[in-house]
N, C-alpha and C positions, 0 to 999 in steps of 0.2 A: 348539708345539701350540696354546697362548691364539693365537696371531694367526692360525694356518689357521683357525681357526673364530669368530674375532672379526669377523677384517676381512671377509671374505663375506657373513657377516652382518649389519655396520654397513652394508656397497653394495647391497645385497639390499631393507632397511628405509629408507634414502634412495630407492634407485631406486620406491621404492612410494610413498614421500610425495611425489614430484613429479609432479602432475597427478592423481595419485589422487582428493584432496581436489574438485577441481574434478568431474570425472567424477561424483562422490558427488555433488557440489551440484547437478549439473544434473537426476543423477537421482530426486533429493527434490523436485523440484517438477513442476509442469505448468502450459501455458499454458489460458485460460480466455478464449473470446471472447465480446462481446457487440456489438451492433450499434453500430458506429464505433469500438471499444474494444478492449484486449484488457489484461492484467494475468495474472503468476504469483500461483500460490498453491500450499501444501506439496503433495505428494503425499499421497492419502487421504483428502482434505478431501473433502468431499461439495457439489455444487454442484445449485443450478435457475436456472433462468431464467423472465423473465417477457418482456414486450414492452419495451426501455429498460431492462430489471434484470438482474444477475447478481450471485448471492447467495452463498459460501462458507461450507460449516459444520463446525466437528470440537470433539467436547466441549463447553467455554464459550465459545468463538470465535467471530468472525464478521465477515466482510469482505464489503462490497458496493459496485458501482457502479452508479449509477443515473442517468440521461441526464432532461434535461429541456430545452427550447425555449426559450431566450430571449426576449422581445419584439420589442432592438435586437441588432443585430449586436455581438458583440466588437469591443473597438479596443485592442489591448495599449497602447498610446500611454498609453490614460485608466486605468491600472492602477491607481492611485493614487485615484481615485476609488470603483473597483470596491471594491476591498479595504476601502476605508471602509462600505459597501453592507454586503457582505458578514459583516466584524467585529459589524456591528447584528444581521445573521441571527441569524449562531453565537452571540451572547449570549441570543437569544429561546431558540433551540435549547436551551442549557443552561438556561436558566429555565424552559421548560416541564419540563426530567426535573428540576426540584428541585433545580439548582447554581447555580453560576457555573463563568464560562470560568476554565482555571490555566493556559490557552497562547495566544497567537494568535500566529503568525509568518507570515514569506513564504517558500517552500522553492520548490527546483526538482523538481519530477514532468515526466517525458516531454520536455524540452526548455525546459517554460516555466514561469514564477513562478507559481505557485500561493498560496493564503491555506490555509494548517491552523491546526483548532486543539481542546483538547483540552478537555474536561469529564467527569466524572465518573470512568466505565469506555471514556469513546469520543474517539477522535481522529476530527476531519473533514476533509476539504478540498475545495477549490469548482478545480474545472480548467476554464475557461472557451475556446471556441475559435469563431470564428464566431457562429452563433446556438443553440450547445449550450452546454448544463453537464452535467460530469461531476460529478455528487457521490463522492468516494470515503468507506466510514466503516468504523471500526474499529469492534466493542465487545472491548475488551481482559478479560482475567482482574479480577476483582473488586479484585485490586491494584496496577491498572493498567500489568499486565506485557504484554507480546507472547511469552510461553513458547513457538512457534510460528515465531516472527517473522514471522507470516501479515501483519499490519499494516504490518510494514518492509517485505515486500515487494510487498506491494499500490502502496506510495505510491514504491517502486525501482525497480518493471517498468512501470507502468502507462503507454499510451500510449493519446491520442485524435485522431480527425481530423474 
């Protein structure tokens, strides 16, 4: 009698965990464009847009990417150069809100090396392509959680052309 109603039940609760999960995940989120851009963020988050900005907000959260003009063109080649540029920025960046940086690294966003890096409540990073920058930036939970994971997946989905 335990296995008429075990075992139906055991293939019943696998057959639901497979693919289920995923189905769930896609439908907690939504994509969010902005001009040459596009990035997920949870489902429910509240968005604006400006000319070059796309802002995400829910409770303490907050994710945004913000497009700016170059002077010279991108040359991934000079990567290493940038990133030097760059790490001077993100230290200004955290000295003006009253830190210092506690990350700088090189991650992959959208196909290509990116410079993140974190201060205070905010993680940033500089996605460079041609003669744009994408600024991506976190302001995380006061104790610098992602409870959302609205910031993993800003810097997981985010792509630019």
């Amino acid at each position: 009698m335990l296995t008429r109603v075990v075992l139906p039940l055991a293939v019943l609760f696998i057959l639901s965990a497979c693919g289920g999960a995923a189905r769930a995940k896609q439908g907690s989120t939504r994509a969010v464009h902005g001009s040459g851009f596009q990035f997920s963020i949870p489902r429910g988050w509240r968005t604006s847009t400006t000319p070059g900005t796309v802002v995400a907000r829910a409770r303490d959260g907050a994710v945004s990417v913000r497009t700016f003009t170059l002077v010279k063109r991108y040359d991934p080649a000079r990567f290493r150069a940038a990133a030097k540029e760059l790490d001077g920025i993100a230290a200004k960046l955290a000295a003006a809100s009253g830190t210092k940086l506690t990350a700088a690294e090189t991650v992959t966003v959208g196909g290509r090396k990116i410079r993140a890096y974190r201060f205070d409540a905010t993680r940033i990073g500089f996605f460079l392509i041609g003669r744009t920058e994408y600024q991506l930036l976190c302001k995380l939970a006061a104790d610098g959680s992602d409870p959302d994971g609205a910031c993993a997946l800003l810097f997981a989905t985010f792509s630019g052309r």
